[in-house]
N, CA, C and O atoms as a CHARMM CRD file, in Angstrom:
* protein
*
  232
    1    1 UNK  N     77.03200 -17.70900  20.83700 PROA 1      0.00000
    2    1 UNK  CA    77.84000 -17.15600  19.76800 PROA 1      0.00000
    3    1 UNK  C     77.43700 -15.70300  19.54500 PROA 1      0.00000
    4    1 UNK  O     76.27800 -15.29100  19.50100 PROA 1      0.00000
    5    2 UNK  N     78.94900 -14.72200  19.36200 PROA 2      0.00000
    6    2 UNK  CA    77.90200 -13.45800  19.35000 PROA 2      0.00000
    7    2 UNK  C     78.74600 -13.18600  18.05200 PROA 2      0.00000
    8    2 UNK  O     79.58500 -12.32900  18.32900 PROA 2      0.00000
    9    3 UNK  N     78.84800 -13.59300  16.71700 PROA 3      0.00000
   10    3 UNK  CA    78.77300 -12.99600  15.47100 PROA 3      0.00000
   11    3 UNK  C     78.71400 -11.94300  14.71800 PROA 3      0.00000
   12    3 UNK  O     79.43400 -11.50900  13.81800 PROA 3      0.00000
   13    4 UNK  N     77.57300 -11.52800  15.30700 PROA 4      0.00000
   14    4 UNK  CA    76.66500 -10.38900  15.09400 PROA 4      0.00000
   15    4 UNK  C     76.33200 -10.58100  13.33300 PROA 4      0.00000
   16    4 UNK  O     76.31600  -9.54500  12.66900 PROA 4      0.00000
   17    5 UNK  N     76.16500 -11.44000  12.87700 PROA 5      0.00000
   18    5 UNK  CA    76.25000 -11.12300  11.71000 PROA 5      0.00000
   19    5 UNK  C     74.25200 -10.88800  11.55400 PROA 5      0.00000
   20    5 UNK  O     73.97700 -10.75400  10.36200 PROA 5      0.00000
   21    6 UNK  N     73.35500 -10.84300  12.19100 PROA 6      0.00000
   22    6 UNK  CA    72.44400 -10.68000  12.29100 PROA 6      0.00000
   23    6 UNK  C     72.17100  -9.23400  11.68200 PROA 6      0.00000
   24    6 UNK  O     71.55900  -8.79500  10.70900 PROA 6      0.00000
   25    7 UNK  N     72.87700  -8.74100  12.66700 PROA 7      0.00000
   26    7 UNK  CA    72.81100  -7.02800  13.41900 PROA 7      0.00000
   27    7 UNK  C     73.46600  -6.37200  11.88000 PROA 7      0.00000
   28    7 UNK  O     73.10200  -5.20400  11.73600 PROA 7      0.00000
   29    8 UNK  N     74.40200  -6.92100  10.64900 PROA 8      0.00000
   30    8 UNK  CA    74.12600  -6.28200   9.73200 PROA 8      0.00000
   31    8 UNK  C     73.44900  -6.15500   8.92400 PROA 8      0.00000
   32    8 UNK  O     72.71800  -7.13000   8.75000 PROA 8      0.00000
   33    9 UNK  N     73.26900  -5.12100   8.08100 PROA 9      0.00000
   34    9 UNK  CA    72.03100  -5.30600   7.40300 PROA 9      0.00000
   35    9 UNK  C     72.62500  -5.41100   6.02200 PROA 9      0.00000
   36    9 UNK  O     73.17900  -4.53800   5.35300 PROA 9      0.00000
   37   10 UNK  N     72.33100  -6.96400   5.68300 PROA 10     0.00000
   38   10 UNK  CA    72.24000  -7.76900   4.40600 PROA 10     0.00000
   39   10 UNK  C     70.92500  -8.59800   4.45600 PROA 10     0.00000
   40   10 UNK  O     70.01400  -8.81200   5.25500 PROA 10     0.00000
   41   11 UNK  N     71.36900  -9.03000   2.92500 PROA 11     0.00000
   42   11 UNK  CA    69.57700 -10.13100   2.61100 PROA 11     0.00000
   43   11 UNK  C     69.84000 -11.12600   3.37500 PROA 11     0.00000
   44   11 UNK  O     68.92100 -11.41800   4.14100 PROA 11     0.00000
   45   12 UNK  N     70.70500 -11.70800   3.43600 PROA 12     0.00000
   46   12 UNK  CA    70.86200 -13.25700   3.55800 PROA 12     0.00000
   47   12 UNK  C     72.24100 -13.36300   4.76700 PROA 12     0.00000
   48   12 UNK  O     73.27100 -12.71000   4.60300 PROA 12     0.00000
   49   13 UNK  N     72.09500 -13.99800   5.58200 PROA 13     0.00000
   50   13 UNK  CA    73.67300 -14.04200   6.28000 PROA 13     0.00000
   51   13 UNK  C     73.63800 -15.47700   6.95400 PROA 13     0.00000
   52   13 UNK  O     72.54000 -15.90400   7.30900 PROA 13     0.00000
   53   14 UNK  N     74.71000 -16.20400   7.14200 PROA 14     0.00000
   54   14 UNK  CA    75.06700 -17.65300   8.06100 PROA 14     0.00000
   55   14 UNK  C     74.77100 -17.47200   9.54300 PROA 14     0.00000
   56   14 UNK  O     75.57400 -16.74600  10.13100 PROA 14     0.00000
   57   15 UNK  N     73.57600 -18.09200  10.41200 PROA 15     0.00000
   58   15 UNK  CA    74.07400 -18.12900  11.33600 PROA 15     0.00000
   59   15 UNK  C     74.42000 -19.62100  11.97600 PROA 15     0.00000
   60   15 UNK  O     74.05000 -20.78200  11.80100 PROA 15     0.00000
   61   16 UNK  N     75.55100 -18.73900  13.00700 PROA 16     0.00000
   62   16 UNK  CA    77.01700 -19.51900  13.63800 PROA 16     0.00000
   63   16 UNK  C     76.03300 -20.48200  14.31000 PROA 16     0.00000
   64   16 UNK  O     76.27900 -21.68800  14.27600 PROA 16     0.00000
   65   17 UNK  N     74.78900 -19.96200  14.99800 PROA 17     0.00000
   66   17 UNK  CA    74.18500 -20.81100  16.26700 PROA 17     0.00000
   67   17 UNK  C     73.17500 -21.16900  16.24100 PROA 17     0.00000
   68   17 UNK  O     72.71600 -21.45800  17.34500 PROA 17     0.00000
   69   18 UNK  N     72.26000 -21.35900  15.03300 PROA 18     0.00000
   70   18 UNK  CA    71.66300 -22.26500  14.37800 PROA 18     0.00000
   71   18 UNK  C     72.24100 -23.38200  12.92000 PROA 18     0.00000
   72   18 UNK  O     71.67900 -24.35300  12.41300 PROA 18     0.00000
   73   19 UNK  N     73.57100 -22.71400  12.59300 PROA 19     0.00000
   74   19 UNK  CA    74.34900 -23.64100  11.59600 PROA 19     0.00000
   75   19 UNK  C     73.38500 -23.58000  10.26800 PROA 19     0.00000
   76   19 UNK  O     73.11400 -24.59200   9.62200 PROA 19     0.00000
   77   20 UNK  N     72.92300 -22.33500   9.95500 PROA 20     0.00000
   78   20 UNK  CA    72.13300 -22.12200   8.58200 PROA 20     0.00000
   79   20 UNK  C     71.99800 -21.25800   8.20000 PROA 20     0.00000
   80   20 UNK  O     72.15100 -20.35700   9.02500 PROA 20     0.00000
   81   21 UNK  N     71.64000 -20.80300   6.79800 PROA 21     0.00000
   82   21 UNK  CA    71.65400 -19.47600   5.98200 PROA 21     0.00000
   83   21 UNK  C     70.36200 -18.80300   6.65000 PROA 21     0.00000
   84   21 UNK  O     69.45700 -19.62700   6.77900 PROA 21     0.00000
   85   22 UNK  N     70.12400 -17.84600   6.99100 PROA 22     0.00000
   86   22 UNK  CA    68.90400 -17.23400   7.11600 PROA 22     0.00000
   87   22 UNK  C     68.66500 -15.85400   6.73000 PROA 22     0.00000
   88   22 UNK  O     69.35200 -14.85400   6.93600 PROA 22     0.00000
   89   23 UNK  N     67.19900 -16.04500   5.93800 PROA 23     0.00000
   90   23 UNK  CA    66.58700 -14.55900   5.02200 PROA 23     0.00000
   91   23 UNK  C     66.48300 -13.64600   5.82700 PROA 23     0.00000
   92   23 UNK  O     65.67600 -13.81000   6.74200 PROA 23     0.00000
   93   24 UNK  N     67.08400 -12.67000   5.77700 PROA 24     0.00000
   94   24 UNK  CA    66.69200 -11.32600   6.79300 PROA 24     0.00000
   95   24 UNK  C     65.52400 -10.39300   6.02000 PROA 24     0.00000
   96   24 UNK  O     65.72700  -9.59900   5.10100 PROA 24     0.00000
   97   25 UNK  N     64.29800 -10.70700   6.63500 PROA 25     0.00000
   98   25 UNK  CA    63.11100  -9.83700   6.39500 PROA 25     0.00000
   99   25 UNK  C     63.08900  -8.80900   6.90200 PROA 25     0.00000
  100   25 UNK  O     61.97700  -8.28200   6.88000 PROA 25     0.00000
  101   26 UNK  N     64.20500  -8.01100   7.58700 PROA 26     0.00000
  102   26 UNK  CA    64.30200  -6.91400   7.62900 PROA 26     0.00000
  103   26 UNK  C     65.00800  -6.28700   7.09100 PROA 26     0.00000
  104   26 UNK  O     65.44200  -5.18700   7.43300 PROA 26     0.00000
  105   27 UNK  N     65.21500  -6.82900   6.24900 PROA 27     0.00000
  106   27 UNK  CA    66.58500  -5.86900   5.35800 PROA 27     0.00000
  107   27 UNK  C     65.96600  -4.74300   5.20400 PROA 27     0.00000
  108   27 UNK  O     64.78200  -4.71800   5.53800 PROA 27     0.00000
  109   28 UNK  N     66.64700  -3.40100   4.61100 PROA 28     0.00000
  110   28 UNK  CA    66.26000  -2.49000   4.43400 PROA 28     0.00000
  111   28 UNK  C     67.33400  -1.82600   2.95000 PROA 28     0.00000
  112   28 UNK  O     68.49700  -1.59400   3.28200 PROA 28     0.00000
  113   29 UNK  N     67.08900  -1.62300   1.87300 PROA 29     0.00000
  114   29 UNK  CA    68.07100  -1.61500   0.89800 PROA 29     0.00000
  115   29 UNK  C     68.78300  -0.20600   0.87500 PROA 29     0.00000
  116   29 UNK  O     67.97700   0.71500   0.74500 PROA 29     0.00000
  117   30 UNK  N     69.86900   0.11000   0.95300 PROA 30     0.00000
  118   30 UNK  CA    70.36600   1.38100   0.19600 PROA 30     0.00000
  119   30 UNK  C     70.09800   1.97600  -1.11900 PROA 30     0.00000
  120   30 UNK  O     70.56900   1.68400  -2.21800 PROA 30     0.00000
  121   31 UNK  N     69.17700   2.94100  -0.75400 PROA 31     0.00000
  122   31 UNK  CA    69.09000   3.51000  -2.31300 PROA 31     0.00000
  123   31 UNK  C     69.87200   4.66100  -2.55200 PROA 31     0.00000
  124   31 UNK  O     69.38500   5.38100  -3.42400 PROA 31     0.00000
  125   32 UNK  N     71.18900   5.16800  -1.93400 PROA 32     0.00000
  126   32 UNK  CA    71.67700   6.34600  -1.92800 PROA 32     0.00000
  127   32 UNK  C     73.04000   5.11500  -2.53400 PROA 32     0.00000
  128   32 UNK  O     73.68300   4.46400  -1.71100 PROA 32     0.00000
  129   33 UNK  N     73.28200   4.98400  -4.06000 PROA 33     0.00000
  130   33 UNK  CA    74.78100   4.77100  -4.10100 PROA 33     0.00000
  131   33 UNK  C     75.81900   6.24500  -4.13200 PROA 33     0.00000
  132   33 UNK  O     75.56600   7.41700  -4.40800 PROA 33     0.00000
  133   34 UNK  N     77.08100   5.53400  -3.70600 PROA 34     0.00000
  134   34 UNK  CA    78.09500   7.10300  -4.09000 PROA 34     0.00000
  135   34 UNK  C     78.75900   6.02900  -5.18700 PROA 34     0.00000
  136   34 UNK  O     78.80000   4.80800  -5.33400 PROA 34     0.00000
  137   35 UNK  N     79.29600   7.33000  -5.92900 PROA 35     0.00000
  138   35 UNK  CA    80.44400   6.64600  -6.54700 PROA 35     0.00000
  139   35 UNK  C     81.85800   6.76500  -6.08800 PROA 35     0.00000
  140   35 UNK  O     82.23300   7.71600  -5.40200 PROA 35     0.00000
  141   36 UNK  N     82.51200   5.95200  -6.40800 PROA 36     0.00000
  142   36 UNK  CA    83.63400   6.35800  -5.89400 PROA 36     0.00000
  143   36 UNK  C     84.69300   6.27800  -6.86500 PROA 36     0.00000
  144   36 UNK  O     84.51400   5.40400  -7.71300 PROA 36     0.00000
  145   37 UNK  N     86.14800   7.21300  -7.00800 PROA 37     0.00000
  146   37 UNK  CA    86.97600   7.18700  -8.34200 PROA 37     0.00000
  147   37 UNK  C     86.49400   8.86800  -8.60500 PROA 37     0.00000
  148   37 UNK  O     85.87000   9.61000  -7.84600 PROA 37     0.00000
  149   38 UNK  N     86.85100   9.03800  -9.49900 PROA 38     0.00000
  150   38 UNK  CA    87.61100  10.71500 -10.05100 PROA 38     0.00000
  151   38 UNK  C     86.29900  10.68800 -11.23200 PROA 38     0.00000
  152   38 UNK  O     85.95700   9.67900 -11.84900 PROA 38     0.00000
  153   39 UNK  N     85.74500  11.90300 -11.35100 PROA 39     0.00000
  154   39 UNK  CA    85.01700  12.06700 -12.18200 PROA 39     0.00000
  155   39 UNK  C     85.27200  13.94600 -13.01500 PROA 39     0.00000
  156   39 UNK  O     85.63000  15.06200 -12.64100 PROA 39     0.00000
  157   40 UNK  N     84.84300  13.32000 -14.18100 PROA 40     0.00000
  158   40 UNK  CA    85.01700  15.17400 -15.16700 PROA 40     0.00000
  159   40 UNK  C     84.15000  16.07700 -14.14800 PROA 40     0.00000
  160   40 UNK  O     83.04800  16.01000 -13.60400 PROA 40     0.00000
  161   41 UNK  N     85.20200  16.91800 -14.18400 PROA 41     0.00000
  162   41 UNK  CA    84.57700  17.96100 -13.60200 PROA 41     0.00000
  163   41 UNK  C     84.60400  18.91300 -12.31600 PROA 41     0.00000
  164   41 UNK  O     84.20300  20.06800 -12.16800 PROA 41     0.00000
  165   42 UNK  N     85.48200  17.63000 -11.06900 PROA 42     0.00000
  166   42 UNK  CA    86.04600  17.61800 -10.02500 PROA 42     0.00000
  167   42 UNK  C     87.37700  18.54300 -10.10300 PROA 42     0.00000
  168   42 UNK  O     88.29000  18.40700 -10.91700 PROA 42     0.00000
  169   43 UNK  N     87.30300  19.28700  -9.31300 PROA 43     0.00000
  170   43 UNK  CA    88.67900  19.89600  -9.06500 PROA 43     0.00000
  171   43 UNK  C     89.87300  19.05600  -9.02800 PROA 43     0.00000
  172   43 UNK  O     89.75200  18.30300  -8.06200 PROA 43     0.00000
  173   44 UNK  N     91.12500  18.81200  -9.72900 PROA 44     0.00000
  174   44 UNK  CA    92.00800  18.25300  -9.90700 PROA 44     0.00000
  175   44 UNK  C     92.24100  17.21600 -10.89600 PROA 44     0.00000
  176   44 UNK  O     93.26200  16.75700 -11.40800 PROA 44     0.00000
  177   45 UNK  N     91.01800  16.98300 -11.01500 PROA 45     0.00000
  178   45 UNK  CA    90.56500  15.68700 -11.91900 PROA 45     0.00000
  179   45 UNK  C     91.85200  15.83000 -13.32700 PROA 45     0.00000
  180   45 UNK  O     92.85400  15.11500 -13.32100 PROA 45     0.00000
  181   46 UNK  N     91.69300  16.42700 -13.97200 PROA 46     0.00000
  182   46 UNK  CA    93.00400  16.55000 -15.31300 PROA 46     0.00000
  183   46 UNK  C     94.46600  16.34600 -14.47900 PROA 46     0.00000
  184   46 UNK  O     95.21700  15.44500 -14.85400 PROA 46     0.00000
  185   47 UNK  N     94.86100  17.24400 -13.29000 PROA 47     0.00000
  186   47 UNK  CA    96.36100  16.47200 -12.86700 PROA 47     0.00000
  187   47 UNK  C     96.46100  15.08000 -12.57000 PROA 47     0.00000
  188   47 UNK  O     97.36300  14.34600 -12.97500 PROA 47     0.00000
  189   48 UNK  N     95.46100  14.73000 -11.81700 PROA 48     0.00000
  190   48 UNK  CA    95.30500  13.18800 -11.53400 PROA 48     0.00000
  191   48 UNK  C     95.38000  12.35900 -12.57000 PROA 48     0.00000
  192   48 UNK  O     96.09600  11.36000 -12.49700 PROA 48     0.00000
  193   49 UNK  N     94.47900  12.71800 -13.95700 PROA 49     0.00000
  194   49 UNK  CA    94.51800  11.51700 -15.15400 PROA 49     0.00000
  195   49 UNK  C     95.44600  11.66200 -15.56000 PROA 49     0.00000
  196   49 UNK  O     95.81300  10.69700 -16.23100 PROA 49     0.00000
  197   50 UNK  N     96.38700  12.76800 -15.49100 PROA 50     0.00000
  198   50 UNK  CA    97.92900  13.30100 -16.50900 PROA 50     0.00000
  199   50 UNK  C     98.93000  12.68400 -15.64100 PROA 50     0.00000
  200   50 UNK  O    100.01600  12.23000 -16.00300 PROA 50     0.00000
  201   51 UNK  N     98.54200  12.71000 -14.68300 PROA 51     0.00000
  202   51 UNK  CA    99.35300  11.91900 -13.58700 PROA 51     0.00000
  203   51 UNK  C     99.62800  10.33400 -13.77100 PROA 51     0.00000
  204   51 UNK  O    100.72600   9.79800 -13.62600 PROA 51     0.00000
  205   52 UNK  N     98.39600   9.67600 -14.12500 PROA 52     0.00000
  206   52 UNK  CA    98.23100   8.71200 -14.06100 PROA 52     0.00000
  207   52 UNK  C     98.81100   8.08700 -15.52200 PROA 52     0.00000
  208   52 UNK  O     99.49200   7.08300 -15.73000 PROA 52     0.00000
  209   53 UNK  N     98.38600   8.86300 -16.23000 PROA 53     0.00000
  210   53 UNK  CA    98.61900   8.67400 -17.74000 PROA 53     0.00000
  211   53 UNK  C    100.48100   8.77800 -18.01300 PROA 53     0.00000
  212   53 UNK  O    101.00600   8.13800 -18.92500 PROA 53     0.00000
  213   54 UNK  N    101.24900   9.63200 -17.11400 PROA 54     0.00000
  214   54 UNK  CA   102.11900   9.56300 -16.80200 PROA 54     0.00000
  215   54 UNK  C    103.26000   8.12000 -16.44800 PROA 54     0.00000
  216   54 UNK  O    104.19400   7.56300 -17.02600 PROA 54     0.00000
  217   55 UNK  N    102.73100   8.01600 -15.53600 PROA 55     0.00000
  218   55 UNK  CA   103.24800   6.79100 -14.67500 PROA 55     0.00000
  219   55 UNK  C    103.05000   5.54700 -15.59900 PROA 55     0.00000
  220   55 UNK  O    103.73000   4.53200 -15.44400 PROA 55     0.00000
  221   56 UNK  N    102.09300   5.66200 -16.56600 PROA 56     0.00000
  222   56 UNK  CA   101.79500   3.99700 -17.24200 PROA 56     0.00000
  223   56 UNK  C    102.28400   4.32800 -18.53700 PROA 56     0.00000
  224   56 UNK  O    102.05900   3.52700 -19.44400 PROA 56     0.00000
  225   57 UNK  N    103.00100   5.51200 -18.80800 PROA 57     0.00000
  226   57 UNK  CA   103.96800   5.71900 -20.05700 PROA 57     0.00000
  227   57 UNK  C    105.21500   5.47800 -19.69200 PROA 57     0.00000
  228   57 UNK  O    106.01500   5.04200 -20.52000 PROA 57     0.00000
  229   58 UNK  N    105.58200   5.72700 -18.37800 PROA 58     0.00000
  230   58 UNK  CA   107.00400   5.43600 -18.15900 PROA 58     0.00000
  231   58 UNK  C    106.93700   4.04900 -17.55300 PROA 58     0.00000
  232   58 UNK  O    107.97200   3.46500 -17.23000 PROA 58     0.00000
């Protein structure tokens, strides 16, 4: 079985070819989150919410 679900890196994943959950002790965690979505301050940011604010008035 080639899955790969090994080869990503999560805590925990199913494998297909032993038929069981297994702990990945190699995980390695992301500490860089992004955000994602429109934030104050961003160039455009006011047409976009007026925009938006727009569309859910009409």
């Amino acid at each position: 079985m080639h899955c790969e679900n090994c080869k990503q890196n999560t805590p925990t994943y199913f494998c297909l070819a032993r038929n069981e959950v297994i702990i990945n002790e190699n995980y390695v965690a992301n500490t860089e989150k992004s955000r994602k979505g429109w934030k104050k301050g961003e160039p455009g940011y006011e047409t976009h919410r007026r925009k938006l604010k727009k569309e859910i008035e009409v």
